[in-house]
C-alpha positions as CSV (number, residue, x, y, z in Angstrom):
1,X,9.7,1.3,-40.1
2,X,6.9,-1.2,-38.9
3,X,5.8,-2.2,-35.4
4,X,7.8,-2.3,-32.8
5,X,7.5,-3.9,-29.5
6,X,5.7,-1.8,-26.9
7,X,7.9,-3.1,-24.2
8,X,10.8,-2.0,-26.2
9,X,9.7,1.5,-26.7
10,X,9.2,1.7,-23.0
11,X,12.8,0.8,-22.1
12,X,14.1,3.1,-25.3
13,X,12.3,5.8,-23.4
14,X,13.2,5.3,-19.9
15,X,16.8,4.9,-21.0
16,X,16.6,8.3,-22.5
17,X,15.7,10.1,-19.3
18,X,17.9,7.8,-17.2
19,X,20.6,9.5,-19.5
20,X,19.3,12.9,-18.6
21,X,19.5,12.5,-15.1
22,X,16.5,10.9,-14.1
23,X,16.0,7.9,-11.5
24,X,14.8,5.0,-12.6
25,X,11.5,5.2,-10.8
26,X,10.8,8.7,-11.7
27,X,12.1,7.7,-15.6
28,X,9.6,4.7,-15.3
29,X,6.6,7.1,-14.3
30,X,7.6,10.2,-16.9
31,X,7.6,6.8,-19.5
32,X,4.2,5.1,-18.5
33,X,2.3,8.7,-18.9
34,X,3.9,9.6,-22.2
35,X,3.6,5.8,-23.6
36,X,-0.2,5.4,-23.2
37,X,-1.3,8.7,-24.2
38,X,1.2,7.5,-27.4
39,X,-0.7,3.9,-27.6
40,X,-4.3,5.3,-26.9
41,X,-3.8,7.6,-30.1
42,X,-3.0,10.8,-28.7
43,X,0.0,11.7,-30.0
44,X,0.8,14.9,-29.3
45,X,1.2,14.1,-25.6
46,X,3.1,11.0,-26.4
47,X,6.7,10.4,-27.5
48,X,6.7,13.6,-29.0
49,X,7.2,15.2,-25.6
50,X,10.1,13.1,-24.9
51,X,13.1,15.1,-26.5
52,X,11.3,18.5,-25.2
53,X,11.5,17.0,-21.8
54,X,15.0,15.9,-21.9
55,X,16.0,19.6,-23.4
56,X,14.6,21.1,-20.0
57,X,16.6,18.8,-17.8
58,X,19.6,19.8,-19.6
59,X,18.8,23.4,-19.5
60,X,18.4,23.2,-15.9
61,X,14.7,24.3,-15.8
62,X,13.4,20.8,-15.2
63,X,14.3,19.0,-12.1
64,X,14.9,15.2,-12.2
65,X,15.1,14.5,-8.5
66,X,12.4,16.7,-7.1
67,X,8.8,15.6,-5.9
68,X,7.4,18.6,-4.7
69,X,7.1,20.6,-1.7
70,X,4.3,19.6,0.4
71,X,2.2,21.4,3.1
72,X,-1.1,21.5,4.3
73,X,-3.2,24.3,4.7
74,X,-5.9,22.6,6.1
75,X,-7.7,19.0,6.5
76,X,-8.0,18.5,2.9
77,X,-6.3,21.0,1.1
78,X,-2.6,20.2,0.5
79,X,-0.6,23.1,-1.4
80,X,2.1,21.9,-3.4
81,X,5.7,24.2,-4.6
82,X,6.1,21.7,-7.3
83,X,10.4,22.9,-7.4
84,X,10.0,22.7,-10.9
85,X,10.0,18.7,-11.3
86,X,8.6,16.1,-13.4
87,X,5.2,16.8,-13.9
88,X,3.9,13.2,-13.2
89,X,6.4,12.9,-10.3
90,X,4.9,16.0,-8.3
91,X,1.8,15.3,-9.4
92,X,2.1,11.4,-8.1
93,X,3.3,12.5,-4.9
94,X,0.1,14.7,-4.1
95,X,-1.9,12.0,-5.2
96,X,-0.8,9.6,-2.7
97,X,-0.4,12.3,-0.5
98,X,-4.7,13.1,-0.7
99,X,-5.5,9.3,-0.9
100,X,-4.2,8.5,1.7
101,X,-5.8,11.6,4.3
102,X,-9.2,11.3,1.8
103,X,-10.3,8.2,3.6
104,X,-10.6,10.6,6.8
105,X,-12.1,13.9,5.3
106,X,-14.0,12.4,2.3
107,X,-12.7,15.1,-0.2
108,X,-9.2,16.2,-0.3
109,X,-7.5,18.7,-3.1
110,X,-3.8,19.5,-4.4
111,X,-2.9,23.0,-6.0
112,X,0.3,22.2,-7.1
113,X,2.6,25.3,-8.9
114,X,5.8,25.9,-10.5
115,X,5.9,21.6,-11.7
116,X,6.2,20.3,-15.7
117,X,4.1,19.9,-18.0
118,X,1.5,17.1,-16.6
119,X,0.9,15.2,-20.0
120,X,-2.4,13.8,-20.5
121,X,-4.9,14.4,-17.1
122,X,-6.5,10.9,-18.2
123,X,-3.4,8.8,-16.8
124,X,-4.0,10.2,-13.2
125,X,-8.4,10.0,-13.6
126,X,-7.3,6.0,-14.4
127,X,-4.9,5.4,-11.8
128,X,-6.7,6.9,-9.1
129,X,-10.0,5.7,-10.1
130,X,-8.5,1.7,-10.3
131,X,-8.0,2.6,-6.6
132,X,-11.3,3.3,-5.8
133,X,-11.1,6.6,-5.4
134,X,-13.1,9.3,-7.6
135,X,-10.8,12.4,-9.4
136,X,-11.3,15.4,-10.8
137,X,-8.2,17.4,-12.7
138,X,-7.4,20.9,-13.8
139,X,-4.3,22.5,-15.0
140,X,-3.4,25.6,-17.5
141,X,-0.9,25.9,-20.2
142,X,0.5,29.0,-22.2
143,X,-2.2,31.3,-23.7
144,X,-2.9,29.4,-26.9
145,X,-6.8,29.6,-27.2
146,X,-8.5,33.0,-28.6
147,X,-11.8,34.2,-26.9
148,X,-14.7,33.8,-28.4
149,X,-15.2,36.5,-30.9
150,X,-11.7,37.4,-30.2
151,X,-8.5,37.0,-33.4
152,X,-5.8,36.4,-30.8
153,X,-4.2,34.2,-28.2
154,X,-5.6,35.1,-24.5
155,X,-6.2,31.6,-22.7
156,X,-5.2,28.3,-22.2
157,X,-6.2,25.0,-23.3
158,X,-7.1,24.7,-20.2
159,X,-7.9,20.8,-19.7
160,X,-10.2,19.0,-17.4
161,X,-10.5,14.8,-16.7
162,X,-12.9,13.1,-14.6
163,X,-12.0,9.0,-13.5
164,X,-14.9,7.6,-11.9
165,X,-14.5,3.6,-10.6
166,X,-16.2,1.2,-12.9
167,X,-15.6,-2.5,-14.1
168,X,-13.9,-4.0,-15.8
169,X,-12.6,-0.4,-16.2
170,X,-13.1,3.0,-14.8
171,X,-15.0,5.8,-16.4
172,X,-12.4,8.7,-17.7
173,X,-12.9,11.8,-19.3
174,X,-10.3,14.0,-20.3
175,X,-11.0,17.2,-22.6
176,X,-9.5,20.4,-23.8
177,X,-11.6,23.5,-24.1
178,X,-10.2,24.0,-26.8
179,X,-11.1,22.9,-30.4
180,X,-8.0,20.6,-30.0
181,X,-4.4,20.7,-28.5
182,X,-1.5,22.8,-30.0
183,X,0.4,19.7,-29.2
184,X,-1.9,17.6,-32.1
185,X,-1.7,20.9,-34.2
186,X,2.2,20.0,-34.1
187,X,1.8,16.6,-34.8
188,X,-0.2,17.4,-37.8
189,X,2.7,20.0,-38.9
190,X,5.4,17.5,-38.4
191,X,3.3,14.9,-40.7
192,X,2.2,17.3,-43.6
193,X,-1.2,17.3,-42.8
194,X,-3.9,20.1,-43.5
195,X,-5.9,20.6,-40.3
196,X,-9.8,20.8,-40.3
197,X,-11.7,24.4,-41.4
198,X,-12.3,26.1,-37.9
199,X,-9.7,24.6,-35.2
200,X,-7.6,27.5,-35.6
201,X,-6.4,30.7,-36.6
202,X,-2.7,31.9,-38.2
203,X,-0.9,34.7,-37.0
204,X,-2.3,37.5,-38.0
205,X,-5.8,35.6,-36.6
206,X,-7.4,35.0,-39.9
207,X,-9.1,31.0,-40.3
208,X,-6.5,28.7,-41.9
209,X,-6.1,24.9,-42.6
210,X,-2.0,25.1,-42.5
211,X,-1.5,23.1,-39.2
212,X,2.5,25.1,-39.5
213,X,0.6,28.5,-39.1
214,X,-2.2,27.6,-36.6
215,X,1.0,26.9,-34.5
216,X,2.1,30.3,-34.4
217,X,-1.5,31.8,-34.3
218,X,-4.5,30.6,-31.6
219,X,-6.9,27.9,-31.3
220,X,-10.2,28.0,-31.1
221,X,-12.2,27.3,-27.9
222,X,-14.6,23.8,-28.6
223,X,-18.4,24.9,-28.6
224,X,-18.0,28.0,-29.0
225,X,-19.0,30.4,-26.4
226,X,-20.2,27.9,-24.1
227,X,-16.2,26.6,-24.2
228,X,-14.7,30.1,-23.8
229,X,-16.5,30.5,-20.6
230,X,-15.2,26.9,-19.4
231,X,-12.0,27.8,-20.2
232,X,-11.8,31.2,-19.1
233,X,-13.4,30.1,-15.9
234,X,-10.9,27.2,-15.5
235,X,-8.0,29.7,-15.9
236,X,-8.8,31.9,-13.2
237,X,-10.5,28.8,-10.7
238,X,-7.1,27.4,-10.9
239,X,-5.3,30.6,-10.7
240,X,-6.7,32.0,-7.9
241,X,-5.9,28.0,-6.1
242,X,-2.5,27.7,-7.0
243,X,-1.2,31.5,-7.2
244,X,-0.1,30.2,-10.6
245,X,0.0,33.1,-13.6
246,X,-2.5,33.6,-15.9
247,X,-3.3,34.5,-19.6
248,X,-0.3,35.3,-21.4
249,X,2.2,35.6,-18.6
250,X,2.2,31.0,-18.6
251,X,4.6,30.1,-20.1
252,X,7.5,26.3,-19.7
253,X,5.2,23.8,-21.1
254,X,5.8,24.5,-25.3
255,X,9.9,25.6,-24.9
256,X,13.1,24.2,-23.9
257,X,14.5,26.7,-21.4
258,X,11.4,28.9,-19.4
259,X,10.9,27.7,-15.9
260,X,7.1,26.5,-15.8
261,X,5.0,28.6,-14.3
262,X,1.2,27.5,-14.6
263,X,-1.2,25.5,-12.2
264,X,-2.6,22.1,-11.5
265,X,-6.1,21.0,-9.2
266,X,-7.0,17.8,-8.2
267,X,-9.4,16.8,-6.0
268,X,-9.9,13.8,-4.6
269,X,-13.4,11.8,-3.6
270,X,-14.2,8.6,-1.8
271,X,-17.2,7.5,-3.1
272,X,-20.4,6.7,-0.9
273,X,-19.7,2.9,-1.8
274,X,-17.9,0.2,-2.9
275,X,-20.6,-1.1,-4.9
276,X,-19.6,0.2,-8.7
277,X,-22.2,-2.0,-10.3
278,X,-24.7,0.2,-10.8
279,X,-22.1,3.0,-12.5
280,X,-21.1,0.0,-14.4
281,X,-24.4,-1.5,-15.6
282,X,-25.4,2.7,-16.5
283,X,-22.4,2.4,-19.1
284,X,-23.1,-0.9,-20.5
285,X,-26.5,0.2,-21.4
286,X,-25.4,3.2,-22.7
287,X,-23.0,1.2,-25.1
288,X,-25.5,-1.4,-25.6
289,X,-28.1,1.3,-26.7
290,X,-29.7,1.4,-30.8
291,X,-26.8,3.7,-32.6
292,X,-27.8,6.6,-34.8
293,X,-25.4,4.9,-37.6
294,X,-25.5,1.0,-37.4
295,X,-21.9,1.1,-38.4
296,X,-20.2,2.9,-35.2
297,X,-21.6,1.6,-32.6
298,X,-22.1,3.7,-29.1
299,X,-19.1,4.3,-27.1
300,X,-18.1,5.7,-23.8
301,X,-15.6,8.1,-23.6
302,X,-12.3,6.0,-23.9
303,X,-13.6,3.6,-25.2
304,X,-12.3,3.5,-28.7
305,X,-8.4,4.6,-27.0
306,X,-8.6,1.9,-24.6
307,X,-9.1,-0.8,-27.8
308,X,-6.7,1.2,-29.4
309,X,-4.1,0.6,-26.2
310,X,-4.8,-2.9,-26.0
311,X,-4.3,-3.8,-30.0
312,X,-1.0,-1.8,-29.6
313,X,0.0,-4.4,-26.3
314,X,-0.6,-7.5,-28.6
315,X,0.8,-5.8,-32.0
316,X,3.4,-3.0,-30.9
317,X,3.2,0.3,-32.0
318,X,5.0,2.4,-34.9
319,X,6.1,5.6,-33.5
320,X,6.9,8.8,-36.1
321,X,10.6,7.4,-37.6
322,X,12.2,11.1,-36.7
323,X,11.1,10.9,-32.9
324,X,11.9,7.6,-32.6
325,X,15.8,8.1,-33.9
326,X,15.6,11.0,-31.7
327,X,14.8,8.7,-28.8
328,X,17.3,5.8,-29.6
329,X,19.9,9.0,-29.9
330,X,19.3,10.2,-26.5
331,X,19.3,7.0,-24.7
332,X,22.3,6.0,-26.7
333,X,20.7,2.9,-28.3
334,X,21.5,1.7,-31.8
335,X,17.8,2.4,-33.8
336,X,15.8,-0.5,-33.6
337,X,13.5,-1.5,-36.7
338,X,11.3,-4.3,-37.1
């Protein structure tokens, strides 16, 4: 298979949830998240999600048509019964809903339970940075992460993404504490490939390099015990904020047919000014600065996805061949090869 048109792959996919159930506007939005994060190079919460998500419509413990229930329990803090829904679609809905009330109370935050997975937090720290506004995100996952010191499986991934307004594009940050995502040790499974010395641990939590059993074992958390506590503190910030389980008991963002059960924080910021030049001109020298190795130059965080994404616009992108037929099946298109 060779390239295929990006604006192809997005009607491919939005076909295949508009078979599934899903409105076209809500189909667009699940799309748009799992398209970028697939075109910036981060597979594993790409197209690879797509036939997972479609499989917990089906089973009933994904909700097409919901966008959260909404109520505020103060000024700026807007609790969210996410009805099980798209993750992105909930997750929009807050958005608006704290951008809109953040130009009166300068800070405004979401704790939004019981919603889909959210996909990658660096989609919503764009979009809500390109509107001026700055973001912080949380959420939790299924316990896949060992402590520090520890051979099994007691914490999250347990994300976090910062979008800070910036031109010609905004600052975003979006990390796991963990050594990497279980949805890249996946992707490395599905393509044969032997995972790096230290990002995980199989089963029986002994170090391995076979990406098929680090799935079934735990990761490890990134820097060591310095990431444990990030993560560990994440977990229970966000848990205690959402009433959202913890630890092992998360579970609806890695199988077809559990009802999701974890948490997700934003928090939204209008920034003291308008002004972004000075954020701006801070990055630019950063960039512009003498690099250690001559041949890889300084970059900002994005900044090698964002090139990435924008080759992918001009060229079009070759998704794995066995998602993609996947894809074409469920949206009930003929596969299409170029």
């Amino acid at each position: 298979m060779s390239l295929i048109p990006v604006d192809k792959i997005r009607s491919t996919a939005e076909k295949a949830f508009i078979q599934a159930g899903v409105s076209p506007s809500f189909a667009a939005v699940q799309a748009d998240l799992l398209i970028e994060a697939e075109l910036r190079g981060h597979a594993s919460h790409g197209l690879l999600r797509l036939p997972r998500l479609v499989a917990r419509i089906k089973a009933g413990v994904a909700d097409p048509a919901a966008t959260g229930q909404q109520s505020w329990r103060g000024s700026a803090f807007l609790s969210v019964e996410g009805q099980n829904g798209l993750g992105p679609v909930v997750a929009m809905s807050a958005l608006d809903a704290l951008c809109d009330r953040v130009s009166e109370t300068g800070v405004a935050l979401s704790a939004i339970r019981n919603c889909n997975h959210l996909g990658m937090l660096a989609w919503y720290a764009r979009k809500i940075a390109e509107r001026g506004k700055v973001l912080i995100a949380l959420t939790t996952s299924e316990a896949l992460v060992h402590p520090w010191g520890g051979r099994y499986a007691m914490i999250g991934t347990n994300p976090i993404a910062i979008g800070v307004p910036a031109d010609p594009q905004p600052f975003v940050m979006d990390m796991a504490t963990s050594q990497v995502s279980m949805g890249k040790l996946h992707d490395y499974a599905n393509r044969g490939k032997s995972i790096p010395e230290g990002w995980a641990l199989d089963e029986a939590g002994n170090t391995t390099t076979d990406a098929a059993a680090a799935t079934k074992g735990s990761i490890a958390p990134f820097g060591g015990p310095k990431g444990y506590a990030l993560g560990l503190g994440f977990e229970v910030l966000v848990g205690v904020l959402t009433a959202s389980a913890l630890g092992t008991d998360v579970e609806g963002t890695l199988d077809d047919d559990m009802v999701c059960n974890k948490g997700d924080i934003f928090i939204v910021m209008e920034p003291a000014s308008r002004d972004f030049a000075s954020i701006s001109a801070y990055l630019d020298t950063i960039r512009n600065m003498p690099a250690a190795d001559p041949d890889r130059p300084v970059a900002i965080p994005g900044d090698r996805a964002g090139a990435e994404y924008n080759r992918c616009l001009e060229t079009g992108h070759e998704p794995d061949p066995e998602i993609w037929r996947t894809i074409c099946a469920l949206a009930n298109d003929t596969v299409t090869e170029f």
